[in-house]
N, C-alpha and C positions, 0 to 999 in steps of 0.2 A: 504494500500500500504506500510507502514510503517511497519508493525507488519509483513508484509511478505521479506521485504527486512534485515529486524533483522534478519527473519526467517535462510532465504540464508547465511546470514554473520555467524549466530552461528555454520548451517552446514558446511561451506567452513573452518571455523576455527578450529571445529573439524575434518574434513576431513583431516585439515593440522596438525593437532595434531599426530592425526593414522597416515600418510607419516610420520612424524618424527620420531614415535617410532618405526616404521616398520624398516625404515632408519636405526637407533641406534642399533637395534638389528641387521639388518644382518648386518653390520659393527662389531659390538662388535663378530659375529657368525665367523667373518672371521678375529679373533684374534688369535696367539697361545699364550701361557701364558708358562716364563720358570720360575722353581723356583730355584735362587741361594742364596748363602750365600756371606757378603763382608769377605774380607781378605782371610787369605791360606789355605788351608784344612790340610798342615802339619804343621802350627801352627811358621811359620817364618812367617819374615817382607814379606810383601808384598804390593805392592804401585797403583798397574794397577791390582785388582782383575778381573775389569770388560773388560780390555781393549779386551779377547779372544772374549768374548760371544759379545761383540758389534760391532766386526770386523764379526763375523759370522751371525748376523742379518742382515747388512748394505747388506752381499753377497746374501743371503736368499730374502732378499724384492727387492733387484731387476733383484732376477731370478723368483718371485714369487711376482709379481703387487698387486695382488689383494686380498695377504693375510697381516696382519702384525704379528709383532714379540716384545712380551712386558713382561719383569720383575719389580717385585718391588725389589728396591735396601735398603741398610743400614740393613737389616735381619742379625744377629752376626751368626757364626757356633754354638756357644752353645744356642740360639733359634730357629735355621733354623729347627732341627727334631718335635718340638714342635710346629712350624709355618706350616709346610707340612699335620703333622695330624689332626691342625686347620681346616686349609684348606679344607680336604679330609672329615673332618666331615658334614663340610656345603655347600658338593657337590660343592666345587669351587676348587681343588686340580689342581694347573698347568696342562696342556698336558704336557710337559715334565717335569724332575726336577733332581737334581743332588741328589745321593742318597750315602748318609755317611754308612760305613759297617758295622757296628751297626744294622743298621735301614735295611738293607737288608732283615734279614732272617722275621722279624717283616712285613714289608712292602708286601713281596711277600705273607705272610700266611692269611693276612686279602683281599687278592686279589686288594690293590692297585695297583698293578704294572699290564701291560699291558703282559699277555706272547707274546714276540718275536720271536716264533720260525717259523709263516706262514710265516712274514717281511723277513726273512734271509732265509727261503727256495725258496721263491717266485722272491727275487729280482736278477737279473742277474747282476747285477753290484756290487752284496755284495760280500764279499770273505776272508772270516773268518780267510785264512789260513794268509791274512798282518797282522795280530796280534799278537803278542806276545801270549803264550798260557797261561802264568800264569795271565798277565792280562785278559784275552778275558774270563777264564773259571772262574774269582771269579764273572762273572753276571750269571754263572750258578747255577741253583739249583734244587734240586730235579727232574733232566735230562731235566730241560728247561731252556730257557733262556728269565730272564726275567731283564736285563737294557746291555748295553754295556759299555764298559771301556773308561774312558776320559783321563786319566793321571796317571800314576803309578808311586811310589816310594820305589825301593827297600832300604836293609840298608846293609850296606859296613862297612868295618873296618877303622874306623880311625887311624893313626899311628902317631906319637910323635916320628918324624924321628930326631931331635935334640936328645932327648932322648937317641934312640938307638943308634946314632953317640958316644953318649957321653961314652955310655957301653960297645964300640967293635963290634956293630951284626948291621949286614945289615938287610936293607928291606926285610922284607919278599916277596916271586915270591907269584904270584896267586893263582898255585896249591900247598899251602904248607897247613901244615896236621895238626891235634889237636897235634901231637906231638911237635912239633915244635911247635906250638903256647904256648903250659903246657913250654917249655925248656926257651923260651925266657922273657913268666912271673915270670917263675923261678930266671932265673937270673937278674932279673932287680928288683925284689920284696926285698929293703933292709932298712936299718938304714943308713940316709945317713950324719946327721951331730952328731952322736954318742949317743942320749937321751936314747937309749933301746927300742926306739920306731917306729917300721915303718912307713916310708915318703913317700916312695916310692913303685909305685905299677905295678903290670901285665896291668891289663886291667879295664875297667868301661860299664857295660850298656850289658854283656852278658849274657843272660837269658837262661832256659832253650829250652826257644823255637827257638834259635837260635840253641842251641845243636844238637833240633831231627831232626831239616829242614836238618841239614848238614850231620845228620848220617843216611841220607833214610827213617825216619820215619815218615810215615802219620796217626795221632790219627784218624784223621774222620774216619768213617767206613762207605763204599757205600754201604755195602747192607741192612744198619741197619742205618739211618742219626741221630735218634735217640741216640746214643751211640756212642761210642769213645771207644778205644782202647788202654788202655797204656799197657798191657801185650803182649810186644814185646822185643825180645831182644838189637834192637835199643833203644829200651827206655830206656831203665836197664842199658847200658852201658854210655849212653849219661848224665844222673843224678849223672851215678859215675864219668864221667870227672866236671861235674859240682862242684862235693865236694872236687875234689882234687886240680880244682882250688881257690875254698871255702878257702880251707884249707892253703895255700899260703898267704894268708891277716891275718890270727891271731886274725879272728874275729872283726878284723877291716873295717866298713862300709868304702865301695872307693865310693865317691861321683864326678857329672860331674865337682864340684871348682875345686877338685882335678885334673882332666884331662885339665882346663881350667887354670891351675896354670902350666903345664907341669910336674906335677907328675905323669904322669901315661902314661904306652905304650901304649896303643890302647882303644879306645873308639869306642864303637858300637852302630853308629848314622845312619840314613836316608840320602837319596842322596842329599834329598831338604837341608840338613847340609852343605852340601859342596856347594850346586849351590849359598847359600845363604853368608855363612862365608869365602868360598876361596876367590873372588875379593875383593880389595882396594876399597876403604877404611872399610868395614864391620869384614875383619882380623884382621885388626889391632887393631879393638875395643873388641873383641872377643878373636883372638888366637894373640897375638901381640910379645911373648916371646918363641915361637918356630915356626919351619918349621915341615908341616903336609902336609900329605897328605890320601890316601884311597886303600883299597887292598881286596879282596874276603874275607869271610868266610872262617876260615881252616876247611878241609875238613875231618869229621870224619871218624871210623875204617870202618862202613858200609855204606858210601855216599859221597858226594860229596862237592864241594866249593858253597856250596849252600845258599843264600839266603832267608829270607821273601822279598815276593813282595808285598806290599799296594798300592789299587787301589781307586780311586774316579769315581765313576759308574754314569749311569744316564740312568733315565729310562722314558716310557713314562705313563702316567695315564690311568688305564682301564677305565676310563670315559670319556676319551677325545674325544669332536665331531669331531676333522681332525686328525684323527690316521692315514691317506694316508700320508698329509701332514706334522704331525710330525715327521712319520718315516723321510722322506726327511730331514726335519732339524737336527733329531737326527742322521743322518750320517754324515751331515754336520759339526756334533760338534764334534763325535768321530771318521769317518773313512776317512774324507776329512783332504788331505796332507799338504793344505795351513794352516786348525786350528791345528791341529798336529806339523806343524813347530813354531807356535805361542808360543806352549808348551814351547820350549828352549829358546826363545824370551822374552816372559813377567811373565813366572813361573818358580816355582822351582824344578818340577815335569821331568817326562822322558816320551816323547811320546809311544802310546800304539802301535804305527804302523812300524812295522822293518825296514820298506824302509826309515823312516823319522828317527828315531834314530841313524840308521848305515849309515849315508852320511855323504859327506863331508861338507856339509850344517852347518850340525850338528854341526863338529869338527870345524868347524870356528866359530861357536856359540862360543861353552864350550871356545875354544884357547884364545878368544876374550877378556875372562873373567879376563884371568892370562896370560897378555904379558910378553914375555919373560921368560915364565916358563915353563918346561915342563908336566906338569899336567899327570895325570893318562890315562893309557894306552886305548886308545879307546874301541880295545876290550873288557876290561871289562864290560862296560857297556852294551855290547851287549850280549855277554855272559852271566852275571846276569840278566838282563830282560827273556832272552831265557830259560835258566835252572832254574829260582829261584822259588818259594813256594808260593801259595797265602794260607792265612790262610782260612780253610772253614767256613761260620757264619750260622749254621742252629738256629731252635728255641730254645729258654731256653738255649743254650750253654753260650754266653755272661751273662747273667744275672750269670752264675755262675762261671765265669771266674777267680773273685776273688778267690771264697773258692778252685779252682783246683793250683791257683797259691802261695795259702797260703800252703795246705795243700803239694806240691810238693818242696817248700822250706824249710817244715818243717823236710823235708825227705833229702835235699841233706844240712841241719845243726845239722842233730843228727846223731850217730853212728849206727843205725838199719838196718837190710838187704833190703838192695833197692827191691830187687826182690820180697822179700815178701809183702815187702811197695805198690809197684804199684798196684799190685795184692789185695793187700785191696784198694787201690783207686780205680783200674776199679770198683770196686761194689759197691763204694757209690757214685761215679759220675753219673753214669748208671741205679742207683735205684731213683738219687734225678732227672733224666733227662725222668725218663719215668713218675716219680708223675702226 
């Protein structure tokens, strides 16, 4: 009777073992897993990294009872790329994750990423066109779309309005032109307490690729993603303003001290620069010795006042068991107007959705920032989001990003025919990108 009633008890307790683990699993089955990074993806202070994604959970579970919604927190942005293909090695890759633009063209080619394009043709409530197009189309690739845009940061001219005060020349307008931009680093480029040495400077942080965004020119080539295209005559011309503003400093490095000391007119910084340094008290620690503020891109001979736009993407995992239910969440992060407001609220970023950037919503955000100031012109922010540039990230482009930016520098500091210059770079870029 004894050795039978054991009997019972050992089955009942394994019985109750198997319930548990059963339990455990589909509990654990009806988890989604996000993967984020702490602090800001534009690499300012930031204090509330988590506050969006945990406002977006809280709405999530409880329009959705019976699933939950879990990150692990403290991951740095320069571990997170390295903690995602952790991850993804040992079949544990989040259902969703926030995807750095680096890691794009990487991620999608090893078929981590989930392609998006049934989700967004199937769903009646999606609608592509509330997007801003430059961010909506850097989750494109290779004619699919595989993450969506969370947050965008385009990059704007900073101006050293003291400065020009002090020279005679007004604020540059919006639509003003490379020439005007060459006229005013001209004249502000000088010897200002007599050494023979210049102190004083144009500009800081203008690259070439701010040049060709602005003179109409797109390196990618669609019908060829493998190769790039600098034998354009956009290109040609936009390297020669780059030399002639070169030429202007006397081969003198202008550094951000320098634009942070007010020596220098304009500074070409990111938006999250200004959301982050224009309110009190963080100016005063920052830009404390002049009045600043922010104005388009001059607009080259063949394009426009155009912009880079930088997007922070997020995509879901081709291995994910509720890709129903991620999709769901993953709109909730990116196309839902309550997290998109949150944007201007606890980040430093520009919402990806036009109806949430271009309100009034909005302008009481940004007003809010800087009482009593009149701050930059609303429009532009709309404007630059709507017409500005996303950079394309195919394979092997980034890894050689460097030798394109060494070798294109090498070209707008020595005296050699640019034209002929590019023209030998297309064919080393394009021979080391198809190896």
């Amino acid at each position: 009777m004894k050795s039978t009633r054991k009997m019972i008890l050992v089955i009942l307790i394994a019985l109750m073992g198997i319930a548990f683990v059963v339990t455990a699993n589909l509990n654990s089955d009806k988890t989604i897993r996000i993967g984020v990074f702490v602090g800001s993806n534009w690499d300012v202070p930031d204090a509330e990294s988590y506050k969006i994604i945990d406002d977006v959970i809280a709405r999530y579970k409880e329009e959705n009872v019976s699933f939950d919604v879990e990150y692990i927190s403290g991951i740095r942005k320069e571990d997170y790329s390295e903690w995602i293909s952790q991850q993804a090695l040992k079949g544990e890759a989040p259902d969703l994750f926030f995807v750095l633009s680096n890691d794009f063209p990487t991620f999608t080619q090893v078929g981590l990423l989930e392609n998006l394009d049934s989700y967004i043709e199937n769903d009646p409530d999606f609608d592509e066109d509330k997007y801003y197009q430059p961010s909506y189309q850097s989750g494109h690739i290779n004619e699919h779309m595989y993450a969506l845009p969370y947050e965008s940061v385009p990059n704007l001219v900073f101006v050293n309005k003291t400065l020009l005060s002090q020279e005679g020349i007004e604020l540059p307008e919006n639509d003003w032109t490379w020439e005007e931009f060459y006229e005013i680093c001209r004249q502000v480029t000088k010897d200002t307490d007599g050494d023979g040495k210049l102190d004083q400077f144009g500009v800081y942080g203008y690259t070439w690729e701010d040049a060709i965004f602005s003179n109409g020119v797109t390196l990618y080539n669609s019908d060829d993603p493998s190769t790039l295209n600098f034998n354009q005559s956009g290109t040609t011309s936009s390297i020669e303003f780059m030399r002639e503003l070169n030429q202007l400093n006397d081969n003198i490095n202008v550094t951000s001290q320098m634009f942070d000391e007010g020596k220098v007119a304009f500074c070409i910084m990111p938006f999250s620069e200004y959301r982050t340094y224009m309110p009190y008290p963080w100016r005063v620690k920052k830009y404390s010795n002049f009045e600043w503020d922010c104005v388009k891109m001059p607009a080259g001979e063949e394009g426009g006042n155009v912009s880079k736009v930088d997007t922070l993407l997020i995509g879901m995992s081709s291995d994910s068991r509720h890709k129903e239910e991620a999709w769901e969440l993953l709109k909730m992060i990116s196309y839902d107007q309550t997290t998109q407001k949150n944007i201007f609220e606890y980040s430093q970023g520009v919402s990806v959705i036009k109806d949430v950037t271009d309100s009034q919503e909005t302008i009481d955000i940004l007003f809010s920032d800087n009482p009593g100031e009149v701050g930059f012109e609303m429009t532009l922010l709309n404007d630059v989001m709507e017409n500005g540039e996303f950079e394309h990230h195919f394979n092997k482009y980034d890894s050689i990003k460097s030798l394109i930016d060494n070798e294109v520098y090498r070209i707008i500091n020595s005296e050699s025919d640019i034209k002929t210059e590019m023209m030998s770079l297309q064919n080393k870029i394009n021979a080391t990108l198809k190896e």
